[in-house]
Backbone as JSON, one array per atom type, in Angstrom:
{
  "sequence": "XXXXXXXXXXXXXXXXXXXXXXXXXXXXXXXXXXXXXXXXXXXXXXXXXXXXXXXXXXXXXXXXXXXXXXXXXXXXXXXXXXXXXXXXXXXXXXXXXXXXXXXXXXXXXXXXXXXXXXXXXXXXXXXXXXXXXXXXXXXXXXXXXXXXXXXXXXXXXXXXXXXXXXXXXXXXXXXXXXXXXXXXXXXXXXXXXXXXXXXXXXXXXXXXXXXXXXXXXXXXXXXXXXXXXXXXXXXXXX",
  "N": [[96.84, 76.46, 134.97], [99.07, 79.09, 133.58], [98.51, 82.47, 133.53], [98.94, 83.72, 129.6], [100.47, 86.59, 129.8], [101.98, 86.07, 131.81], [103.49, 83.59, 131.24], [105.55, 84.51, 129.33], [106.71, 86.79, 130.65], [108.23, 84.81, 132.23], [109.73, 83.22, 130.5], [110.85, 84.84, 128.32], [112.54, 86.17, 130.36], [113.86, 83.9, 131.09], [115.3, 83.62, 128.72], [117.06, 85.84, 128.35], [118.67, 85.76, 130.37], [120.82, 83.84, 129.77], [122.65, 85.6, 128.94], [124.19, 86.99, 131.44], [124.82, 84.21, 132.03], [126.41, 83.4, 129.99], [128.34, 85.44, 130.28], [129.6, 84.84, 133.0], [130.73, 82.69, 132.42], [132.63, 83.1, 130.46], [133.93, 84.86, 132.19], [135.32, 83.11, 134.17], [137.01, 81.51, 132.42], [139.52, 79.7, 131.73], [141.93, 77.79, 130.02], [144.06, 75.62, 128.91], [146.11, 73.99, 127.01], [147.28, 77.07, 125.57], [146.46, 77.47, 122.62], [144.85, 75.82, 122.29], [143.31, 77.37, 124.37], [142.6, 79.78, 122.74], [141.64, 78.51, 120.28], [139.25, 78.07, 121.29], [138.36, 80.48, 122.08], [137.87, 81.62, 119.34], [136.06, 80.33, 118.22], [134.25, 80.18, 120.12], [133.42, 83.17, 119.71], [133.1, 83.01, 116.63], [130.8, 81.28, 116.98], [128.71, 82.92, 118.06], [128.62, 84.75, 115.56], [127.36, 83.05, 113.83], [125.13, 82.45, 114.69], [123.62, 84.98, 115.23], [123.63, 85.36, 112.55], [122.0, 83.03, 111.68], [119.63, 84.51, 113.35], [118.96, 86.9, 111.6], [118.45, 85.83, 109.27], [116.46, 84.02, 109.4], [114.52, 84.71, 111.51], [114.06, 87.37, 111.69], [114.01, 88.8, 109.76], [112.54, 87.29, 107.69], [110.17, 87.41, 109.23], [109.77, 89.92, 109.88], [109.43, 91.32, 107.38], [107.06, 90.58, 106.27], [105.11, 92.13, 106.95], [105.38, 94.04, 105.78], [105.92, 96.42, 102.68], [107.6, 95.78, 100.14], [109.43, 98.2, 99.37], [109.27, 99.25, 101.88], [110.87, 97.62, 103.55], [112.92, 97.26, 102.71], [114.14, 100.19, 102.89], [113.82, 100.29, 105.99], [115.98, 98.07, 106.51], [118.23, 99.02, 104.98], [118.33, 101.7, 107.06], [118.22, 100.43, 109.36], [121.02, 99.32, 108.94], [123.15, 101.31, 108.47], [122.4, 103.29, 110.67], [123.66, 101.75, 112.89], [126.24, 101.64, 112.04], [126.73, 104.3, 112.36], [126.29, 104.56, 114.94], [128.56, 102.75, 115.44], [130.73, 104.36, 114.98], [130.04, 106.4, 116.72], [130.67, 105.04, 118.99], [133.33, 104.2, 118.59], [134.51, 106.87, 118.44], [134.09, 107.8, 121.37], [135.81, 105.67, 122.34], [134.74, 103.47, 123.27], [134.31, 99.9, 123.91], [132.05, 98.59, 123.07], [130.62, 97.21, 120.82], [130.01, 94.88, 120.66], [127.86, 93.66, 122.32], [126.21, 95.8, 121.57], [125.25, 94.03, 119.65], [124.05, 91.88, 120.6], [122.26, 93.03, 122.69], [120.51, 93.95, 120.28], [119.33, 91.56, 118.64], [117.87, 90.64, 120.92], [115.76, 91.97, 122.33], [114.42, 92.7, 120.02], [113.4, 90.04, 119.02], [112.67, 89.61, 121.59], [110.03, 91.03, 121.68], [109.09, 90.01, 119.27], [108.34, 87.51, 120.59], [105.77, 88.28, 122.16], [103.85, 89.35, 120.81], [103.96, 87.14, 119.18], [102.52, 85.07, 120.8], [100.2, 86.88, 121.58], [99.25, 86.45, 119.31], [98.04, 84.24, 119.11], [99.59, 82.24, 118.11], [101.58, 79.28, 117.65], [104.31, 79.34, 118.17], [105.82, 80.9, 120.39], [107.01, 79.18, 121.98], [109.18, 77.68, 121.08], [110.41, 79.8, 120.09], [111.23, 81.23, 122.62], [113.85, 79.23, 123.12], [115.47, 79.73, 121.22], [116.22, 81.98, 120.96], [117.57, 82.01, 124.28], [119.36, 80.38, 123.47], [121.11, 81.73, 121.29], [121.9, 83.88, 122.66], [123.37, 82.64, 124.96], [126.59, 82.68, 123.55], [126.57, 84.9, 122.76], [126.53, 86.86, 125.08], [129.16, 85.68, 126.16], [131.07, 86.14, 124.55], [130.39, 89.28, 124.4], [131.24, 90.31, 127.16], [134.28, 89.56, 127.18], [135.16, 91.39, 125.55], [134.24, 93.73, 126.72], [135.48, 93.52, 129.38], [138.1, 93.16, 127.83], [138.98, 95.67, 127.39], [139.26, 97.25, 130.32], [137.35, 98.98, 131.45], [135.35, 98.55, 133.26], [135.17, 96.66, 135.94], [134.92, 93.08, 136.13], [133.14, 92.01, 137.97], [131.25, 93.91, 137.76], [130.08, 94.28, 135.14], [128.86, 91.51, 134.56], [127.08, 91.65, 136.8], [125.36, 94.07, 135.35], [125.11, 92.97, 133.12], [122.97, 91.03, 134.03], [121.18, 92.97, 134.96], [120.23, 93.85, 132.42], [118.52, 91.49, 131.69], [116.38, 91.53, 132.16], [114.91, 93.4, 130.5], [114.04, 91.79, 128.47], [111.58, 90.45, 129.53], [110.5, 93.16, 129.71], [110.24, 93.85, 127.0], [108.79, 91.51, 125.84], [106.53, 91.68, 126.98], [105.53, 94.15, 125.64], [105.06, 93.41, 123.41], [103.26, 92.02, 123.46], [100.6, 93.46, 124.91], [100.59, 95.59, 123.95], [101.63, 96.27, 121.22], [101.4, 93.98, 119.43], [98.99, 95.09, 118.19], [100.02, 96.3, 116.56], [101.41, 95.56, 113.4], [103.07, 96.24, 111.66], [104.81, 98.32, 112.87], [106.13, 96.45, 114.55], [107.16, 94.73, 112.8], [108.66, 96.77, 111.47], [110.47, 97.12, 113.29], [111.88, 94.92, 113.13], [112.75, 94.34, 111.2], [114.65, 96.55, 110.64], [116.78, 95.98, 113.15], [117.64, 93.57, 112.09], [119.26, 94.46, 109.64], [120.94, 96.11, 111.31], [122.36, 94.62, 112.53], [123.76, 93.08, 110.55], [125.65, 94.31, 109.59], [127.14, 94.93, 111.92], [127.71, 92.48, 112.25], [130.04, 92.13, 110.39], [131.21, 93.98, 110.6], [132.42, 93.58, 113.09], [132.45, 91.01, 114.25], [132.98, 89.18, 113.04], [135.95, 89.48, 111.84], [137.05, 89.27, 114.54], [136.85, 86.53, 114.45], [138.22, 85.18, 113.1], [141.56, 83.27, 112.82], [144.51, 82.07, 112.09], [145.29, 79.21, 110.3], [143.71, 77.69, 111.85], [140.5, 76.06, 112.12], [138.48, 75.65, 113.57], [137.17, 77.85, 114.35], [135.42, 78.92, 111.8], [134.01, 76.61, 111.89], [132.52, 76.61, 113.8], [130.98, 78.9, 113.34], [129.45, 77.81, 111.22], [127.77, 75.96, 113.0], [126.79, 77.91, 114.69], [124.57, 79.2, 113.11], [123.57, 76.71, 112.02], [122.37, 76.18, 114.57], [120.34, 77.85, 114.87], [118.89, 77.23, 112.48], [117.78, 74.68, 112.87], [116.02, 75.49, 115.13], [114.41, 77.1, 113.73], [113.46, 75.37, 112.16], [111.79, 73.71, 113.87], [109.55, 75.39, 114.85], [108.2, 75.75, 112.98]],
  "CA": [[97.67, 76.89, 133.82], [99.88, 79.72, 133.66], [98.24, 83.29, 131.95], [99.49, 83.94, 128.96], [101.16, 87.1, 130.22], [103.0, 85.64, 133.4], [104.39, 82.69, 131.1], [106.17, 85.5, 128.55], [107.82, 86.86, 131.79], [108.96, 84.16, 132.42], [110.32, 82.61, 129.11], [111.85, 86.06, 128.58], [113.57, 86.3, 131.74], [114.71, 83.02, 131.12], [115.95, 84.06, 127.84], [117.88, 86.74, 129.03], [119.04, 85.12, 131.71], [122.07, 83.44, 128.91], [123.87, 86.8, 129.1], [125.06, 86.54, 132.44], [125.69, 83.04, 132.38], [127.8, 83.62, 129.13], [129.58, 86.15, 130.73], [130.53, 84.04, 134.08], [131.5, 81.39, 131.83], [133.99, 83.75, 129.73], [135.52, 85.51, 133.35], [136.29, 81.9, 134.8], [137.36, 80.33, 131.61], [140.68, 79.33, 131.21], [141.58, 76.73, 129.09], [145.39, 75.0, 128.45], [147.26, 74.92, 126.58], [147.01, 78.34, 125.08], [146.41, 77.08, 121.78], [143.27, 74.88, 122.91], [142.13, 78.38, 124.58], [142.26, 80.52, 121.93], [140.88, 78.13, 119.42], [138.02, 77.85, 121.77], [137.35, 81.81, 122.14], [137.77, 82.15, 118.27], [135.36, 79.58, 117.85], [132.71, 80.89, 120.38], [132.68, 84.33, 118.9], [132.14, 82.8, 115.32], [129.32, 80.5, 117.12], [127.92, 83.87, 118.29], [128.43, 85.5, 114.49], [126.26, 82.27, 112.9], [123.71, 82.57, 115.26], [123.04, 86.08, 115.1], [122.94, 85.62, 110.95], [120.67, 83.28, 111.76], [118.26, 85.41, 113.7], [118.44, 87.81, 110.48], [117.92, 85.55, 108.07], [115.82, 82.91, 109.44], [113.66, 85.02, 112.45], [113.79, 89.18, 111.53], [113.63, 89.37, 108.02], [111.05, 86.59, 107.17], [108.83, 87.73, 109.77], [109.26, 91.26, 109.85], [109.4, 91.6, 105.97], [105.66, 89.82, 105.67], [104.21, 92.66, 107.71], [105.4, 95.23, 105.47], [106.05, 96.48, 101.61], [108.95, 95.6, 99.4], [109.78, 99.33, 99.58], [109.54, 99.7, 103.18], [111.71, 96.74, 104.37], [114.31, 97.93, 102.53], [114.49, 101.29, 104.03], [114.36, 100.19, 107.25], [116.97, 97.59, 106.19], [119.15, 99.95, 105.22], [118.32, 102.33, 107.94], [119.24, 99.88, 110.79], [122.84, 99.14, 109.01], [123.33, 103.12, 108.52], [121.68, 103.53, 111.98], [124.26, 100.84, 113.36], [127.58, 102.74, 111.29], [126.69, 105.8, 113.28], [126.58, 103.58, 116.49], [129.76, 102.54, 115.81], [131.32, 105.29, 114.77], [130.18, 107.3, 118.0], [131.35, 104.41, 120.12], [134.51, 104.09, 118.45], [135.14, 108.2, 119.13], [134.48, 107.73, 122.7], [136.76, 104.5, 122.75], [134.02, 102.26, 124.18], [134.34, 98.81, 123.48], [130.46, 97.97, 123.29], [129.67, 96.87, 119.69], [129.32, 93.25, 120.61], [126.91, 93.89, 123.43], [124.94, 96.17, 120.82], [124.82, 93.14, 118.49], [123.5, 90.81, 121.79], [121.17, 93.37, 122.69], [119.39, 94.44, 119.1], [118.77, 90.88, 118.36], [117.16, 89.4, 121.63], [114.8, 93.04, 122.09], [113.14, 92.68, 118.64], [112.58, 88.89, 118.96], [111.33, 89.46, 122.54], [108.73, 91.4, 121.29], [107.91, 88.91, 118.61], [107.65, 86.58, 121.11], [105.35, 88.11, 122.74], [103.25, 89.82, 119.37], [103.19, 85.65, 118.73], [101.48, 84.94, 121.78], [98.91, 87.72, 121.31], [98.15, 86.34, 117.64], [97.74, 82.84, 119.07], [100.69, 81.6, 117.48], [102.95, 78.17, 118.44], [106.07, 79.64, 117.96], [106.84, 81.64, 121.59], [107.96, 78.29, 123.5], [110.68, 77.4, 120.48], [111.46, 80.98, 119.91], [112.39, 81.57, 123.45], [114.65, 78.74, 123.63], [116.35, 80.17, 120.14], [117.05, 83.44, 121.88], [118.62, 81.95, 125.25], [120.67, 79.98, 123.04], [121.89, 82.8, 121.24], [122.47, 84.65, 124.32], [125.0, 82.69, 125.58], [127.62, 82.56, 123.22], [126.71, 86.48, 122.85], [127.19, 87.0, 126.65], [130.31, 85.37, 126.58], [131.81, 87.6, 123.74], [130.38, 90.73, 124.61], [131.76, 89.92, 128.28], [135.41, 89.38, 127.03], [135.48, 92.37, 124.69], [134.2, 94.96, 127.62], [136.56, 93.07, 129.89], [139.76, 93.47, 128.0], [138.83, 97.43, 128.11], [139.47, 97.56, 131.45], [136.9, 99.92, 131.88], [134.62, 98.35, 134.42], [135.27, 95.46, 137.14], [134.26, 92.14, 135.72], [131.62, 91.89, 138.83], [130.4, 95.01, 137.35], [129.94, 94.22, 133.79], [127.94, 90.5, 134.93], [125.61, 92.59, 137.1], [125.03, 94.88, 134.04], [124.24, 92.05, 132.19], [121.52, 90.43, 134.77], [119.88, 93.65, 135.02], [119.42, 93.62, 131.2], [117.59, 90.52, 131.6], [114.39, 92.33, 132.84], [114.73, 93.87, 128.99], [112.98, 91.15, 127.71], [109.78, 90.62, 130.03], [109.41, 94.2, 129.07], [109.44, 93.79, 125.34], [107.47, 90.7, 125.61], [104.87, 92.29, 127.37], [105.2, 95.06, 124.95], [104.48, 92.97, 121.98], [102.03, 91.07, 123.74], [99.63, 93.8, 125.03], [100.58, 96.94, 122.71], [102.68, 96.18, 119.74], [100.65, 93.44, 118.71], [97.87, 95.95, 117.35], [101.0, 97.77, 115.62], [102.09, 94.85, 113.5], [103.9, 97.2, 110.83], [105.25, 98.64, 113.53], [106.98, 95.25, 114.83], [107.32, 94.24, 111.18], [109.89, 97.79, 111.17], [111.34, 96.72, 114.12], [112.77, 93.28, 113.07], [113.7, 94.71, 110.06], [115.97, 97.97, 111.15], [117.53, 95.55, 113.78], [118.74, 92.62, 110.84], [120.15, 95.64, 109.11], [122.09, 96.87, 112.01], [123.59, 93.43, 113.34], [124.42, 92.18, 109.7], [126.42, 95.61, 109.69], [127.96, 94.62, 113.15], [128.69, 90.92, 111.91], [130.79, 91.84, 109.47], [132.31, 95.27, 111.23], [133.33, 93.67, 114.1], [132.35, 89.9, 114.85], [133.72, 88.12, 111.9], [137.18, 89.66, 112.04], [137.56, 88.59, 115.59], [137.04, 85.0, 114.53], [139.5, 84.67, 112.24], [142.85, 82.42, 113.29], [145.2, 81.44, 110.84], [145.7, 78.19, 110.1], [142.49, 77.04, 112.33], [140.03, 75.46, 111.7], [137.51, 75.23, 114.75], [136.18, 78.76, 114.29], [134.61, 78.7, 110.85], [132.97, 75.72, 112.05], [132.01, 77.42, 114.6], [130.11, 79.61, 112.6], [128.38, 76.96, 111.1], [126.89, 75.92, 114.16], [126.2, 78.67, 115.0], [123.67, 79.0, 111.94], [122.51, 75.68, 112.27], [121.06, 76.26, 116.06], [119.2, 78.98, 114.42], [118.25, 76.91, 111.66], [116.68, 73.52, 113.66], [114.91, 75.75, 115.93], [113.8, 77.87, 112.41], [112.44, 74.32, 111.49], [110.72, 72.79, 114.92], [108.89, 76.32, 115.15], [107.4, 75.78, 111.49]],
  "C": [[98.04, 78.36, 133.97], [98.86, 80.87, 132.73], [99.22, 83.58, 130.9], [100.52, 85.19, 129.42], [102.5, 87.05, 130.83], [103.97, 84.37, 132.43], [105.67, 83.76, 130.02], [107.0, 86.08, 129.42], [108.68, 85.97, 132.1], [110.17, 83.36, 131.6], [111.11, 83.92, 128.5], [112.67, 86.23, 129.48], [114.46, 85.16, 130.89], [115.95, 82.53, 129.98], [117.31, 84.43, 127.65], [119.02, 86.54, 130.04], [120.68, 84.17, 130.76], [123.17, 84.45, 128.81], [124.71, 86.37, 130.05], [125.49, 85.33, 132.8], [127.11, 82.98, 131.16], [128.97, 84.29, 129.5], [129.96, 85.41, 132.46], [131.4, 82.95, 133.32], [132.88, 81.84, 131.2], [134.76, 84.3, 131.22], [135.64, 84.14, 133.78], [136.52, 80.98, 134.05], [138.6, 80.51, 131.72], [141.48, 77.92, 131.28], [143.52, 76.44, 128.86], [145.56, 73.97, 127.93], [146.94, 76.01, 125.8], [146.48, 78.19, 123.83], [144.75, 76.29, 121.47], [142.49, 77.0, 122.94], [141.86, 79.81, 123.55], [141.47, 80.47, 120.61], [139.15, 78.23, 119.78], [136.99, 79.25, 121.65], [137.21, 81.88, 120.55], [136.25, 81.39, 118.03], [134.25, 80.04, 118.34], [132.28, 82.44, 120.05], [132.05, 84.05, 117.42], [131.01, 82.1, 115.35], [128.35, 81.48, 117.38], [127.51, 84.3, 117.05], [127.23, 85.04, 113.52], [125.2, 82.46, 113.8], [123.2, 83.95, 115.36], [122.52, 85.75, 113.23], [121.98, 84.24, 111.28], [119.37, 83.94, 112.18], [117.79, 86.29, 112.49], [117.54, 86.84, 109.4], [116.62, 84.17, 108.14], [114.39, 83.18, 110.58], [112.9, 86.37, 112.06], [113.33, 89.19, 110.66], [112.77, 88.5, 107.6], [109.81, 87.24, 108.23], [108.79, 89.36, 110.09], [109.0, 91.63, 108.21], [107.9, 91.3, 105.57], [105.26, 90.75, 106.64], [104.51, 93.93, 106.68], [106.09, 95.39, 103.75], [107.89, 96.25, 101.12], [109.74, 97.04, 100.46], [110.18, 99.88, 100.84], [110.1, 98.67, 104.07], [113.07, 97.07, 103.74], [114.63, 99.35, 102.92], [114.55, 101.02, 105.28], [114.97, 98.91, 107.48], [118.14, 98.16, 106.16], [118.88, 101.2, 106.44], [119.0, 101.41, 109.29], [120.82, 99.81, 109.96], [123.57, 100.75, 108.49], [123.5, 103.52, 110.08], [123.37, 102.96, 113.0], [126.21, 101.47, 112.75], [127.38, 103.64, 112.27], [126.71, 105.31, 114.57], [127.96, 103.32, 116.55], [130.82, 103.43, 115.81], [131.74, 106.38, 115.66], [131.37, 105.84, 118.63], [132.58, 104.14, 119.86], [135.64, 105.92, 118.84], [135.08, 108.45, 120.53], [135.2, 106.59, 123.13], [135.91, 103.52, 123.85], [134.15, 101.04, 123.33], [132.72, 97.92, 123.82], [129.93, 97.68, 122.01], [129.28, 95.17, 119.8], [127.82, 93.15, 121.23], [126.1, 94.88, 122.64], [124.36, 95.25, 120.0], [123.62, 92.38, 119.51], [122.11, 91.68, 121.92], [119.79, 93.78, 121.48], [118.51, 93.28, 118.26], [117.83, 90.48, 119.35], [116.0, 90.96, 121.79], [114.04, 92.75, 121.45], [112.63, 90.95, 118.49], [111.89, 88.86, 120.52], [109.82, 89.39, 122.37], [108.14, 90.48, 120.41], [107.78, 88.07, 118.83], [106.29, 86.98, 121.82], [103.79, 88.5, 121.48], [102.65, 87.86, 119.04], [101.98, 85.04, 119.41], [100.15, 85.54, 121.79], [98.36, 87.3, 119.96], [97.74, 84.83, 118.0], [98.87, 81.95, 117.94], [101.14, 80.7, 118.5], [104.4, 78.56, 118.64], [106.45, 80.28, 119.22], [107.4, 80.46, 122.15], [109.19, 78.19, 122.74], [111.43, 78.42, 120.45], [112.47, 81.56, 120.97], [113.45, 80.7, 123.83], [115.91, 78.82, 122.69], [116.8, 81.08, 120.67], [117.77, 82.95, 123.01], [119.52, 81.12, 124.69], [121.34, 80.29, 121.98], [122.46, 83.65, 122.43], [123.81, 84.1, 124.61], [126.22, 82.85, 125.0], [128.06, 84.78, 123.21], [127.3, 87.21, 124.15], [128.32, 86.72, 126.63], [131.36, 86.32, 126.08], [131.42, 88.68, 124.15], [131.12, 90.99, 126.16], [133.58, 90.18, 127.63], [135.87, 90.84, 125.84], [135.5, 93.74, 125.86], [135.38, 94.7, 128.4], [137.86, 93.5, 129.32], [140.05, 95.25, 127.37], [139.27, 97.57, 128.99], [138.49, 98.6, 132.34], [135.91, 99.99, 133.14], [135.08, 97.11, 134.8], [134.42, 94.63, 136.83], [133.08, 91.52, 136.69], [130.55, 93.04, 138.26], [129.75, 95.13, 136.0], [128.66, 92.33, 133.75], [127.21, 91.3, 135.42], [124.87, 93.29, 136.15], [124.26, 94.04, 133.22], [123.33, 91.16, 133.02], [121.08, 91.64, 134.93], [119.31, 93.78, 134.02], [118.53, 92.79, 131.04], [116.42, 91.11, 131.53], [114.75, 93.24, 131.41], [113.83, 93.26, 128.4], [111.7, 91.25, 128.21], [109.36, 92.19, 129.39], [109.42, 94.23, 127.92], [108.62, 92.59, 125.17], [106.29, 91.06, 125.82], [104.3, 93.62, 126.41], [104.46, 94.89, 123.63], [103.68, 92.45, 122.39], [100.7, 92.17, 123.88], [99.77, 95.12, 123.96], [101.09, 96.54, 121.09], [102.23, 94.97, 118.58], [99.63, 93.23, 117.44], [98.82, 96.52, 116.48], [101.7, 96.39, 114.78], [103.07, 95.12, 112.49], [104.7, 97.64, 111.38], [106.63, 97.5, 114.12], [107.81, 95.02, 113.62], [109.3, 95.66, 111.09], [110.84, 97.81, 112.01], [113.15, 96.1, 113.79], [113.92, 93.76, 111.85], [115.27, 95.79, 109.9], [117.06, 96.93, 111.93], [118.42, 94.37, 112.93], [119.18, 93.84, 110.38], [121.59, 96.13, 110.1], [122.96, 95.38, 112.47], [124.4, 92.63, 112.15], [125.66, 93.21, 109.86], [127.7, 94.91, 111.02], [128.74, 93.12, 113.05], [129.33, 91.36, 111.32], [131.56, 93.19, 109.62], [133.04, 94.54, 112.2], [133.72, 92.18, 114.47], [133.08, 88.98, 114.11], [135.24, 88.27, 111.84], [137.61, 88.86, 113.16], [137.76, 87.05, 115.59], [138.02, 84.73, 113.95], [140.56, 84.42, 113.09], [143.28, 82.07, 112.44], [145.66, 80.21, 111.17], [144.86, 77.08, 111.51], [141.4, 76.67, 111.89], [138.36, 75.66, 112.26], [136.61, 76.57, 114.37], [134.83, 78.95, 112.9], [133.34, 77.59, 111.12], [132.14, 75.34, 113.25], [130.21, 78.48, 114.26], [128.77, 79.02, 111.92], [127.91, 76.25, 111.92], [126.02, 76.07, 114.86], [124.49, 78.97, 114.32], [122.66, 77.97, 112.24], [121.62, 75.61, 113.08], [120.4, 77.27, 115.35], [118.32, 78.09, 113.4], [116.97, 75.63, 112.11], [115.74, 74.59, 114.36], [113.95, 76.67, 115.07], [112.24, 76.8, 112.21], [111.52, 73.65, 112.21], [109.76, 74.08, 114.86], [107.68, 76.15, 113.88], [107.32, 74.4, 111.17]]
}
């Protein structure tokens, strides 16, 4: 049997590992008739938007909120979507097109770690949780992929590589919550919480607009989809 350690590497990696397939899937998609492929991208950014609100409302905020006081989940509630304004705000004065790819990364980070924080408490929940995070990932990969992309600012081989070296992000916050962060569980607890703050902020600055299509259909229900995969794997975990 596998130590606990070495399987968290691995189930992290493999997490992670949904970025870059999201983003190969968005550079060699194309889809006809135009109409088809635009319903399709609207649709997988609003499948990205429900599955991030679920991570808030169904992963971060129930389990970081039970580690810590009324008082102090709402400050660092509002501190991540403050925190996350000033993120965007820089990145919109240097004209980077990276708020999707902050949304992708601030959710799968803080549930690394509380996959790995689970593991160290003897908890069931790391095998479902990591298969909730790589299937957030991909739709995230795919959008944050197609947003840097139609920047122009880096070479779509260069922006996939980028996103497989992030992978190795997770093993190290799993291992972070597993052997340190574990003992800190206030600490985690302020994590989860700052990061729902900053991505509800980012759903509804940047991700939700993009879904919208007039007189479609597919994306909204998209959205709810999206949600739902958050929500079954909410309910096999519990």
């Amino acid at each position: 049997m596998l130590p606990e350690w070495l399987l968290i590497v691995l189930l992290t990696f493999g997490a992670g590992l949904s970025m870059p397939i999201g983003a190969v899937i968005a550079r060699f998609e194309n889809i006809h008739p135009n109409w088809l492929e635009q319903e399709l991208r609207h649709s997988i950014i609003a499948f990205g938007g429900g599955a991030l609100l679920s991570a808030i409302a169904l992963v971060l905020v129930p389990e970081g909120s039970a580690k810590l006081s009324i008082p102090e989940t709402a400050f660092y509630f509002a501190l991540g979507g403050l925190s996350f304004m000033a993120l965007d705000w820089f990145l919109d004065y240097l004209k980077s097109p990276a708020s999707q790819l902050a949304a992708m990364l601030s959710d799968f980070i803080p549930e690394a770690l509380a996959l790995g924080a689970a593991f160290a408490g003897g908890g069931s929940a790391g095998l479902l949780l990591a298969g909730l995070i790589a299937l957030q990932n991909l739709p995230e990969g795919f959008n944050a992929f197609r947003e840097m992309n139609q920047a122009k600012a880096f070479k779509p081989t260069v922006i996939i590589l980028a996103f497989l070296a992030m992978t190795f992000l997770g093993p190290i916050a799993g291992l972070a919550g597993y052997f340190w962060l574990s003992a800190f569980p206030t600490v985690v607890g302020a994590i989860m919480i700052f990061a729902a703050g900053g991505i509800l902020y980012l759903t509804f600055q940047d991700i939700a607009p993009q879904a919208k299509l007039e007189k479609h259909w597919g994306p909204p229900l998209g959205a709810v989809a999206g949600f739902l995969l958050g929500l079954i794997g909410q309910l096999l975990i519990h």
